[in-house]
N, C-alpha and C positions, 0 to 999 in steps of 0.2 A: 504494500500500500504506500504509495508515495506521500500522506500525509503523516507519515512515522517518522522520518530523519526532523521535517522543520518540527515538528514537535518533540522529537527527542531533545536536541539543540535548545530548542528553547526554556526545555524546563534547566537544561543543564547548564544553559547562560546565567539564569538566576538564579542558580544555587552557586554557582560560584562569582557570584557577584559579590554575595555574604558570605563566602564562605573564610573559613581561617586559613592560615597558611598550610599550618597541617594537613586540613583538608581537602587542602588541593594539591598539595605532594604528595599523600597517603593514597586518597581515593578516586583524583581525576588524571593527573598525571599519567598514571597507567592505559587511560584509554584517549588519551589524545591524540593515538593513531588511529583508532577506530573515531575521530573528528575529523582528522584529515583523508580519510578515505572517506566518509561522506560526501566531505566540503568536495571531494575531487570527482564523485559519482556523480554528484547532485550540481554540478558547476552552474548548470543553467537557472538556477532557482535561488531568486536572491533572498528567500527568509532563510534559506539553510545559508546560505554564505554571511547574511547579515549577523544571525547567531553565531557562525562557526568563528567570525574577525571578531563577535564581541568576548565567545570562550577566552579564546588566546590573550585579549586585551584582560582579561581578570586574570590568567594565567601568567601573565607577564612578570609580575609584580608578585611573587617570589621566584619564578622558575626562568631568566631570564634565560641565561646557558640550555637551560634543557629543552627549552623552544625553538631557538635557534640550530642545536645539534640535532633535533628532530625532524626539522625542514620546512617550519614554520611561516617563515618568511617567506619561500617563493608562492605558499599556500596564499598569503596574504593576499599578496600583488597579481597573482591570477584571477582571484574572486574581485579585485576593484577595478582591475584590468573589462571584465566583463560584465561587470554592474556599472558604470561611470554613475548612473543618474539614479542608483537607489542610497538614500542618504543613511540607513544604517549599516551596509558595506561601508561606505566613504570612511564613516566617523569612525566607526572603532577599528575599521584598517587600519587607519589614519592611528587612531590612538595605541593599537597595539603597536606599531612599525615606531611611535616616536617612545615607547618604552622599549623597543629592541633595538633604536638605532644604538644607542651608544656604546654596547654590546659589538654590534655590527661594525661600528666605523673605526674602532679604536684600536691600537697597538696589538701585537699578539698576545702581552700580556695574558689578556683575561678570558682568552679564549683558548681554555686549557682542554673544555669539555667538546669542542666541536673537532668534528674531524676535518683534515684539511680538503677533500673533498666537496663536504658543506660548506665549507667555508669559502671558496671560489666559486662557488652556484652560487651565493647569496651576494659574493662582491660583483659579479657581474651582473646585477639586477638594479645595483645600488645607482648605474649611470640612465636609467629606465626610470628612476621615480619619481621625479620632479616632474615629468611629463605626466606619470599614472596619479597623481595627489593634483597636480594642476587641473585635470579633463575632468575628475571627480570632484574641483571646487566650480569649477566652470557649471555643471552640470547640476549643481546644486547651490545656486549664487544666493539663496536667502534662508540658507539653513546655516546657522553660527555654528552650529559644535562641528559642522563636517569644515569651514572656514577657520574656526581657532586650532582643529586638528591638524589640517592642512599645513596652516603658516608654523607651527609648531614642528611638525616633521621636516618641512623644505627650510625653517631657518637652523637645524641641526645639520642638516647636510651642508648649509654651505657655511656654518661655522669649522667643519671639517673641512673644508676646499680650501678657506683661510689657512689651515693651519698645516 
């Protein structure tokens, strides 16, 4: 039944909206691939994708590394890539990508948990987003959270092009 994934998704967005950290490394963590195979079966259907960007955006925020090493990010940017004009894709793409850039952009340091495979699929996306957050603020010019989200993600990137 295809009304099962955007509902699965969405009860699962809102539990870990609220949910603690423990809870979300203990009990969701583990099937965060069974989110990205949704979000990847389901590509055409923006409440599964809207939910799936907003999982990840609550997921973020302890599990930064572990999103990232899972493959997170190219998941993002394909669901906003194909939604430009549904505004909860936008926002919490948007908000999850501007909780993983830093992760993302940053020295090797702190990127102990990703393998370097992952880690070149996700830096070659990185020159792709400013155009994928642009066409999704374009596309949604009077919605503010997908605009604060937007300007928040593209002035991260080019604080890193300064630097």
């Amino acid at each position: 039944n295809s009304k099962i994934p955007p509902l699965v998704l969405t009860v699962l967005a809102h539990l870990t909206w609220t949910a603690s950290d423990a809870l979300k490394t203990d009990r969701v963590l583990p099937v965060l691939r069974l989110v990205h195979e949704c979000m990847q079966t389901f590509l055409s259907d923006p409440t599964v994708q809207g939910f799936g960007c907003w999982i990840m955006h609550n997921l973020s925020n302890p599990l930064l590394q572990e999103l990232v090493a899972a493959g997170s990010v190219p998941i993002i940017v394909s669901s906003m890539k194909c939604h430009p004009s549904d505004p909860l894709v936008q926002e919490h793409g948007n908000s999850a990508l501007y909780n993983l850039l830093p992760l993302i952009l940053s020295s090797g340091d702190n990127r102990t948990d990703i393998d370097r495979v992952m880690f070149q699929e996700v830096s070659r996306l990185i020159p792709s987003l400013p155009g994928v957050v642009l066409r999704g603020m374009e596309n949604n010019a009077t919605n503010l959270s997908v605009q604060q989200y937007g300007l928040l993600v593209l002035n991260r990137i080019c604080l890193k092009d300064q630097n």
